[in-house]
N, C-alpha and C positions, 0 to 999 in steps of 0.2 A: 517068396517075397522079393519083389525087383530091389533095387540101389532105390527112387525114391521114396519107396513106402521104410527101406532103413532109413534113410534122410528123414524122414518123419518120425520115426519112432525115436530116433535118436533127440530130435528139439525137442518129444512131448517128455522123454523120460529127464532130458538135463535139468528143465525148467524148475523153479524153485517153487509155480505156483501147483497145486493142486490141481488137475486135470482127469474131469471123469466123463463118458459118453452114455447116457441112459437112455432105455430104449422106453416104447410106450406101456410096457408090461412091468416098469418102475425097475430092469434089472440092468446092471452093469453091467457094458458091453466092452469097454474101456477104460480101464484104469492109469496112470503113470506112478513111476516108481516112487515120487513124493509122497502119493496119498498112501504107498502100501507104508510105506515107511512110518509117516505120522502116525497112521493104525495101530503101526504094530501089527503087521498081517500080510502074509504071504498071496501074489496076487490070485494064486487059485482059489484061495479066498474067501476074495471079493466077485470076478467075474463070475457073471452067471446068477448071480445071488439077487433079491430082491434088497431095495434101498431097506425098508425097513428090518432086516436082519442087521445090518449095519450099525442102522442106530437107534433102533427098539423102534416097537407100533407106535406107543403114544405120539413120538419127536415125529413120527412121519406123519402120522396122519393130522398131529396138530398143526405144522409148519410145511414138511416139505413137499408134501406131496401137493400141496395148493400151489405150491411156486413153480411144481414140477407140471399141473395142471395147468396155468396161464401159459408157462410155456409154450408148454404140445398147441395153445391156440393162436400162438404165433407172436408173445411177447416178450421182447426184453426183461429180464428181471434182473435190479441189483440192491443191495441190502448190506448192511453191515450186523453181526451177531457171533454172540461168543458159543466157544465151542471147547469140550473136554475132549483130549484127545490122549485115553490112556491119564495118567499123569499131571498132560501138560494139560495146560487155560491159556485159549488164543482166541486173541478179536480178529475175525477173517472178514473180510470183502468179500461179496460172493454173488457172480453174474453168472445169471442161466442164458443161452442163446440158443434160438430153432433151429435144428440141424436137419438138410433138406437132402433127399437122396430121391431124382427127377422131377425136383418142385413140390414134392410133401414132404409134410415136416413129421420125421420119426422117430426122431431123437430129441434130445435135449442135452448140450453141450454145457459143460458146468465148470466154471474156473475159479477159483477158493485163491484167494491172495491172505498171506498171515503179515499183519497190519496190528500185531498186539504190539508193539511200543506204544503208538497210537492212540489204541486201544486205552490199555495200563492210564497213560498220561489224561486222557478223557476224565477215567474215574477218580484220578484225583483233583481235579476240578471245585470236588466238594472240600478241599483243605482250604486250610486258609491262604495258604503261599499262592493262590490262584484264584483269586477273591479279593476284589475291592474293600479294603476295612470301612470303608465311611459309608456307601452305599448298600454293597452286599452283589453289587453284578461283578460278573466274570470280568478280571481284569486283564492287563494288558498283556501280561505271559500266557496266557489264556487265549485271546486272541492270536496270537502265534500260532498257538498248536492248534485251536481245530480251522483259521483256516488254511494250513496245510491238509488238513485231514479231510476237508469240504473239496480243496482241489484235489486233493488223490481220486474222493468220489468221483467229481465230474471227469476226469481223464478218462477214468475206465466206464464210463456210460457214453450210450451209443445214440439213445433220443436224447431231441435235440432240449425239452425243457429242465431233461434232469442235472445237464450240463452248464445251463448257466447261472453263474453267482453274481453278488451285487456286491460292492461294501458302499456302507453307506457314511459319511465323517461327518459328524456333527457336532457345530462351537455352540456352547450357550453364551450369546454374545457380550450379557449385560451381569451374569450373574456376578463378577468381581464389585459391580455398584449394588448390588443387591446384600451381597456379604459388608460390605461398607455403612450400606444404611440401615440393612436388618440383624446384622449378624450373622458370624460363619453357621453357628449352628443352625438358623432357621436356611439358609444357604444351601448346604448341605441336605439338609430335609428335603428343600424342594427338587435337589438335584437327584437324590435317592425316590421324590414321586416322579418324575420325570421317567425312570428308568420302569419304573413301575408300571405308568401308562404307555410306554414302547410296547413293554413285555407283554401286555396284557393284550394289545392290537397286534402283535406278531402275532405266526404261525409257530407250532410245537418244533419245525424244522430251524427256524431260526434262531438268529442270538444276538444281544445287545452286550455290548462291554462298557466298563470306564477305560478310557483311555487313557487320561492325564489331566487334571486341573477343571476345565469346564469342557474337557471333550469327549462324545460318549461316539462307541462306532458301532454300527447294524450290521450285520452279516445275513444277504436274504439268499436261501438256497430255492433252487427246481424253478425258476421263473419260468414262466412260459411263455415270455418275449422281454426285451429289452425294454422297452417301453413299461413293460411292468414296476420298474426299479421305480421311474416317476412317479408316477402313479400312489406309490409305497412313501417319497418321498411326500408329497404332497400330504397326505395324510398324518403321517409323523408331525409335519411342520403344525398343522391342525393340533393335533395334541398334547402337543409340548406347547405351542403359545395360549392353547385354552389358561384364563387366568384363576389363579387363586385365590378363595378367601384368606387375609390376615388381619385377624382383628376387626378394625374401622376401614377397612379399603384392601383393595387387589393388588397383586403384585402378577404381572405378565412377565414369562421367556420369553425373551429372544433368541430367534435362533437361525444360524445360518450351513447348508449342507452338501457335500459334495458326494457325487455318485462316480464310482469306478465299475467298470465289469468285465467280468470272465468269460469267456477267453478275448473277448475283444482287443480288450485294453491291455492285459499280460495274462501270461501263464505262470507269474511269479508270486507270494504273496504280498512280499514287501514291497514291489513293485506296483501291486493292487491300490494297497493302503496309501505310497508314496501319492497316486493319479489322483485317489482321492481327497488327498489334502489339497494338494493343487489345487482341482475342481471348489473343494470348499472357499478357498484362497478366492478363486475368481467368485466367488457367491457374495462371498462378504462385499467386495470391491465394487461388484456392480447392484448392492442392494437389494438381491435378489431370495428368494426363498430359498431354492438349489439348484446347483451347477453339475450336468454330467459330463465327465470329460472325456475327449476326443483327442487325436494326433495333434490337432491344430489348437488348440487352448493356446499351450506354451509359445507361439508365435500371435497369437490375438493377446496377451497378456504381456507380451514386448511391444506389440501397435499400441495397446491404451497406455501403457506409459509412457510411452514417446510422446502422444498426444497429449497429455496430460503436461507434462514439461511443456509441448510447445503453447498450450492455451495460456500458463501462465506468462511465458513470453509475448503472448497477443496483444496483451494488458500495454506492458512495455512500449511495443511497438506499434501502438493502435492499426493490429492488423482486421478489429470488428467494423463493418458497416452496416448503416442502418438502409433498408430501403424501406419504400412506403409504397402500399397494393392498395389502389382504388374498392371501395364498396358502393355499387350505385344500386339505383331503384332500377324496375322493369322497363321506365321508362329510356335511363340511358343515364340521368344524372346521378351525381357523385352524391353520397351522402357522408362519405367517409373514409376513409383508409386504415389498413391493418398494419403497425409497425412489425417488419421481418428483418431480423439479423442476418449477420453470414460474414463467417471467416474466410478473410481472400489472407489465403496460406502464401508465404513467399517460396514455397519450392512444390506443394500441392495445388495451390490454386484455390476457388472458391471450396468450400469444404460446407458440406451440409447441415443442416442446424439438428437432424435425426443422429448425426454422428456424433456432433460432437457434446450437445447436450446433455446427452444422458450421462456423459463422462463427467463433465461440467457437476453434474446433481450428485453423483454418488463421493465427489471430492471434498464439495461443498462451495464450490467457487462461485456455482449459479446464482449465490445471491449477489456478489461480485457485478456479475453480468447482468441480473436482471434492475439494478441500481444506475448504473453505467444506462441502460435503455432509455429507463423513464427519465433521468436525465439530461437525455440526448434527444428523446421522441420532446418534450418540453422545452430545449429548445430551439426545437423545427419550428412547433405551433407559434415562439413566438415573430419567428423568420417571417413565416408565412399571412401574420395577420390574417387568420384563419375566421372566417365571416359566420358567424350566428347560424348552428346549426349543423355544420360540420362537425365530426368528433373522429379522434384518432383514440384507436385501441392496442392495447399489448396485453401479449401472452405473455402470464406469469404461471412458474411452475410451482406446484403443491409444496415444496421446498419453501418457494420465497412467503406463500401465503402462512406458515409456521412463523413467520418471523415476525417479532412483537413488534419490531420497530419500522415496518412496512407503513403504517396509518403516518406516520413521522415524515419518512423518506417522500411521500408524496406528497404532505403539505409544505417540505421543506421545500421540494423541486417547484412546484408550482408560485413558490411564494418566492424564488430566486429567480426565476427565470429561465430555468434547467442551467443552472450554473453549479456545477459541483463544488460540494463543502471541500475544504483545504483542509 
């Protein structure tokens, strides 16, 4: 034996994990002194010995030797499952890998990580210290441990679907007015079918918790692209705002949701959950279904409040203009014009009506703005002495058309003269 096959034999035997080399006649070629040790058993042994000596017919031919099979055909396999050993009871992590000696694969590499705290804390899950009282989902100490235990999975896997994780945050936006006008009890109810209808569109791999108050958070494992998380989310949003019968009438969620993911976005959990608030944060703000988050949020989420400040100073400083876009016929004459806004910024410059808009809508200021228009387009027309047949139009947003007192503000404008009330 040269120096680096001792250098090797030396990391396999220090290692803490479990280290075995099987060949394709199911018998141990390789062992480290972890597994003789756990055994209880001297490594003469084990080598040489077929797997099922080890750990009876039945356990092999029901489990291992199928893992041991995909192997030899050239795939990853990792798994989590408990294991007697002598004695002890250990929840182990446990990846087979193809071992190739000049491009066939002969072996099968097999590395056992003992992961019973893990494990242990898993199975009490079913207590009540780790359970939602009002709902009955996995609460928030809950959410701690498995998804540490979801990223330990993806660490040690090597495709790329079984590596990535989602968290998903979800506010139920409106239930505090719900509890107000129905009661906490029925409240409560809806927020326990809410968890209900997750669970039941989730995968068995997955997990819904209560978070806190009206927040419930998804944990989606094995995606098999990033894109996937939306996709998940969109549907969620679907089934949480589907409405319910009460009584004489419906009561609908609202709901707003932020998307974090692994490894993308951290290799941390708290760090995971923190991205996904965020992201939620930015959902609610822009009105939106769900928000996935990315490096750049946190600095788009400093530009909309800046903007948001400076629209209110706009007001102030009458920094909005109106222009007016000709509409003509084919033949060349006018038939009318489209009134168009636009913020001439004192340090930005003209700023676009797509930018600042939609900021404008989810504040609530647009109605502000779109009052100030018709105002203002009202009195151009009556500047203009605008001749029998001409018509000037404005775009009004689905915001301003909610508002009762539109039908008002247009007879008032028109019957003043576009002079605004004091």
């Amino acid at each position: 034996m040269d120096d680096r096959d001792r250098t090797y034999e030396y990391i396999v035997n220090t290692s803490s994990d479990f280290i075995t080399l099987i060949n394709k006649k199911y018998e141990y070629e390789v062992v480290n002194d972890s597994y003789c040790r756990v055994l209880g058993k001297k490594r003469e042994e084990i080598l040489g010995h077929h797997v099922a000596r080890i750990w009876g017919n039945s356990r092999f031919e029901d489990k291992i030797r199928l893992h041991l099979d995909k192997c030899f055909s050239g795939r990853d396999i990792h798994y989590i499952e408990e294991f007697d050993f002598g004695p002890e009871h250990k929840y182990m992590h446990v990846s087979y890998y193809p071992y190739r000696i000049g491009g066939e694969i002969t072996h099968a590499l097999v590395f056992s990580h003992d992961i019973s705290r893990m494990g242990q804390m898993e199975s009490q899950l079913h207590n009540f210290e780790f359970r939602d009282s009002v709902t009955g989902l996995f609460n928030r100490k809950s959410l701690d441990i498995i998804l540490d235990m979801e990223i330990e999975k993806a660490r040690r896997s090597r495709g790329e679907p079984d590596r990535l994780r989602a968290v998903i945050f979800i506010s139920i936006a409106n239930l505090q007015e719900i509890n107000l006008a129905h009661g906490y009890d029925r409240g409560n109810m809806l927020l326990e079918n809410s968890g209900i209808r997750i669970k039941e569109f989730l995968r068995q791999s997955d997990y819904v918790f209560r978070y806190d108050g009206q927040e419930l958070v998804v944990l989606l494992s094995n995606l098999a692209g990033e894109s996937d998380s939306a996709k998940v989310a969109q549907k969620l949003f679907e089934k949480i705002t589907m409405p319910y019968r009460s009584d004489r009438f419906d009561i609908t969620l609202h709901c707003h949701m932020g998307i974090s993911l692994y490894p993308r976005d951290s290799a941390d959990g708290h760090e995971l959950i923190q991205s996904a608030a965020k992201a939620l944060g930015e959902s609610i703000a822009t009105s939106v279904p769900f928000c996935i988050y990315d490096g750049e949020l946190h600095n788009r989420a400093l530009d909309k409040l800046h903007m948001e400040s400076d629209l209110y100073r706009a007001f102030e400083h009458n920094q909005f203009e109106l222009y007016y876009q000709p509409i003509t016929t084919p033949e060349g004459r006018i038939k009318g014009c489209e009134t168009l806004i636009r913020w001439n910024h004192p340090e930005k410059g003209f700023i676009r009506p797509d930018q600042f808009i939609p900021v404008a809508e989810a504040n609530g200021l647009i109605t502000a703005i779109g009052k100030w228009i018709i105002y203002r387009t009202v009195e151009k027309i009556r500047k203009w002495s605008v001749p029998y047949g001409i018509y000037i139009s404005i775009n009004l947003s689905v915001r301003e058309f909610e508002n009762e007192d539109l039908f008002d503000i247009l007879v008032h404008a028109m019957g003043k003269g576009g002079e605004l009330p004091r």
